[in-house]
C-alpha positions as a Markdown table, in Angstrom:
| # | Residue | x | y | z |
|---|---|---|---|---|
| 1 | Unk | 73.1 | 102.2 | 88.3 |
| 2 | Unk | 71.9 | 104.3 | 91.0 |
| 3 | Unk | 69.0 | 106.3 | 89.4 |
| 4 | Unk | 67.8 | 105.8 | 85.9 |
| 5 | Unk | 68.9 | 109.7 | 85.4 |
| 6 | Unk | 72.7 | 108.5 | 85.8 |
| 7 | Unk | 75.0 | 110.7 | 85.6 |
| 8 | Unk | 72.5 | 113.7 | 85.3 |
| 9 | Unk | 71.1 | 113.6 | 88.5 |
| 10 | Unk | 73.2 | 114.0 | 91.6 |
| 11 | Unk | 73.2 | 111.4 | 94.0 |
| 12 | Unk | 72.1 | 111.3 | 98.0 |
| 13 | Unk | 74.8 | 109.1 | 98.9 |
| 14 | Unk | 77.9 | 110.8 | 99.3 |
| 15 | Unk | 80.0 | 108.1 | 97.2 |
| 16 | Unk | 77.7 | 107.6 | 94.7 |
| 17 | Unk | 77.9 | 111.4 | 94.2 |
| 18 | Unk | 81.8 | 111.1 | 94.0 |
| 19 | Unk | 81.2 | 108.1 | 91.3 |
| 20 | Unk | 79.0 | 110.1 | 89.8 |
| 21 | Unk | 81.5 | 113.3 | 89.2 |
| 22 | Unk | 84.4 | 111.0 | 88.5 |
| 23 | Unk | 82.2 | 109.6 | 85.2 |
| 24 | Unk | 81.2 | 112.9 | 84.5 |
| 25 | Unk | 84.9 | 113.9 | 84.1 |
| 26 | Unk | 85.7 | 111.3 | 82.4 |
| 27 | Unk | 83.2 | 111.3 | 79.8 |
| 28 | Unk | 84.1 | 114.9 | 79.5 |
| 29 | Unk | 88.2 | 113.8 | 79.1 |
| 30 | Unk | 87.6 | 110.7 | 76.7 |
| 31 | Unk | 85.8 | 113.2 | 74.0 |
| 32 | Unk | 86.1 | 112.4 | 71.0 |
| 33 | Unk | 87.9 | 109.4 | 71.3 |
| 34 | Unk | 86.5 | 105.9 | 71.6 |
| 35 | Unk | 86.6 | 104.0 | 74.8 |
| 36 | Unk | 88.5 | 101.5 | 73.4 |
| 37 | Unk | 91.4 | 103.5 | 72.9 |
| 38 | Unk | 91.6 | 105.1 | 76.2 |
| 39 | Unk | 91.5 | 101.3 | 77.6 |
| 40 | Unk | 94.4 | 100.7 | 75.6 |
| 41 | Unk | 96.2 | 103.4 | 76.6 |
| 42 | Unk | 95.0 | 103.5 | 80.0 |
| 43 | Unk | 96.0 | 99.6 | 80.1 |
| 44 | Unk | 92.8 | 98.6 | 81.6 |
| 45 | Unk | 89.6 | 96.6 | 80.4 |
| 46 | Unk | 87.3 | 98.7 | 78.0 |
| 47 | Unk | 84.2 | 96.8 | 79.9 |
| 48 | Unk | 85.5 | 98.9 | 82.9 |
| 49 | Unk | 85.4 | 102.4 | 81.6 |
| 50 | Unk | 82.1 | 101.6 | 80.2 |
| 51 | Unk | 81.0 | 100.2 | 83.3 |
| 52 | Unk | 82.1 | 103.6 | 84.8 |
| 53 | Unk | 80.6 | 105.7 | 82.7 |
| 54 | Unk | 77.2 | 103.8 | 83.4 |
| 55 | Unk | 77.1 | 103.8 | 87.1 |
| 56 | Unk | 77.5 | 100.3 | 87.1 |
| 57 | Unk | 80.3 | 99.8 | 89.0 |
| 58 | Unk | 82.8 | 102.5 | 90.6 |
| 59 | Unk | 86.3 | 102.9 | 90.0 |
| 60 | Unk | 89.3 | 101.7 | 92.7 |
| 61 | Unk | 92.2 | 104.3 | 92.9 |
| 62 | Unk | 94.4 | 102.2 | 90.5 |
| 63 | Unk | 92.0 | 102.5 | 88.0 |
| 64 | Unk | 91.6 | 106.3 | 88.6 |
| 65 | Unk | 95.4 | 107.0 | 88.3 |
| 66 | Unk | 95.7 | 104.7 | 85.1 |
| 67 | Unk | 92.8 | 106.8 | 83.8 |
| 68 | Unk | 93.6 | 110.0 | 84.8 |
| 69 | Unk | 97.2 | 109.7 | 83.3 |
| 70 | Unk | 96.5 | 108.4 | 80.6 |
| 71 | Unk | 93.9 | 111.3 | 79.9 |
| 72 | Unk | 96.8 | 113.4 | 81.3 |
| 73 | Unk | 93.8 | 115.1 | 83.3 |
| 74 | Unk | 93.1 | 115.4 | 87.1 |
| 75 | Unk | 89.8 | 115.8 | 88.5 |
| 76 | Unk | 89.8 | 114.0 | 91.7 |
| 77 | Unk | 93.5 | 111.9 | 92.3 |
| 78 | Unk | 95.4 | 114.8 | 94.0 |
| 79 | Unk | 92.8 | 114.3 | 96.5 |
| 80 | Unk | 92.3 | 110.7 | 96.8 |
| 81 | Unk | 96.0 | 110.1 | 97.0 |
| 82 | Unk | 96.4 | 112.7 | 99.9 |
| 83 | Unk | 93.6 | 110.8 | 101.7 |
| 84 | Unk | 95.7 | 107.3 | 100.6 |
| 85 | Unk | 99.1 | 108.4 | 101.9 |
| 86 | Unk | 97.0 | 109.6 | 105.1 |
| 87 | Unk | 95.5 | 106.4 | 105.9 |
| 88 | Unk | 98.2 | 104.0 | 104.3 |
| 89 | Unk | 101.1 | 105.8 | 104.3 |
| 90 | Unk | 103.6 | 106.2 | 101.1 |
| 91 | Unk | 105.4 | 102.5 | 101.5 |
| 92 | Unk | 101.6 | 100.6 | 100.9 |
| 93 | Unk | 101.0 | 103.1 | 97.9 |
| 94 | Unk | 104.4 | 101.9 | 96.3 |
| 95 | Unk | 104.0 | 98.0 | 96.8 |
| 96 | Unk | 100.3 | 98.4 | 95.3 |
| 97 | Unk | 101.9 | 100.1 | 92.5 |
| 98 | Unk | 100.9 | 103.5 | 92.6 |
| 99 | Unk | 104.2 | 105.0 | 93.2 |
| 100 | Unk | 103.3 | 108.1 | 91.5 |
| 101 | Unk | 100.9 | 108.5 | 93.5 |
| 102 | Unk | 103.2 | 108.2 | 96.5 |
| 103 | Unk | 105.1 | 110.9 | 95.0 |
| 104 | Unk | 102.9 | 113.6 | 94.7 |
| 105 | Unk | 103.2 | 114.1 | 98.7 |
């Protein structure tokens, strides 16, 4: 956790501030429903969004996009995948999976 006022307090650090957001959105996004069922449809651990959502350990982009299309929302992926293709290039994107990602170019 990075302060004791996680998420409600922004963060110096200018990922933890990004971590910060992304839980805030997804908190916001999961609403009403339980974490266990956006793991399940997200296809990912429930221990992970919870981990999110306490600052205790940040999302990777694959995580993200399983979340965020799940949640059919998009608060940061349009710009992590733009920064993604930049610095890896479509073809990396696809072979890790995250061809829709790829796509978006």
């Amino acid at each position: 956790m990075l302060s004791s006022q996680w998420p409600n307090e922004p963060s110096t650090e200018p990922v933890g501030e990004a971590a910060r957001r992304f839980a805030l959105s997804l908190k916001s996004a999961i609403g009403e429903r339980s974490v266990r069922e956006v793991a399940r449809t997200a296809g990912i651990d429930e221990g992970t969004i919870r981990n999110i959502l306490l600052g205790e350990s940040w999302p990777d982009l694959r995580t993200i996009w399983k979340l965020e299309s799940s949640l059919e929302t998009s608060s940061t992926s349009a710009d992590l995948c733009r920064e993604a293709v930049r610095r890896i290039g479509d073809g990396a994107l696809q072979r890790l999976g995250l061809w829709r990602c790829a796509a978006r170019q």
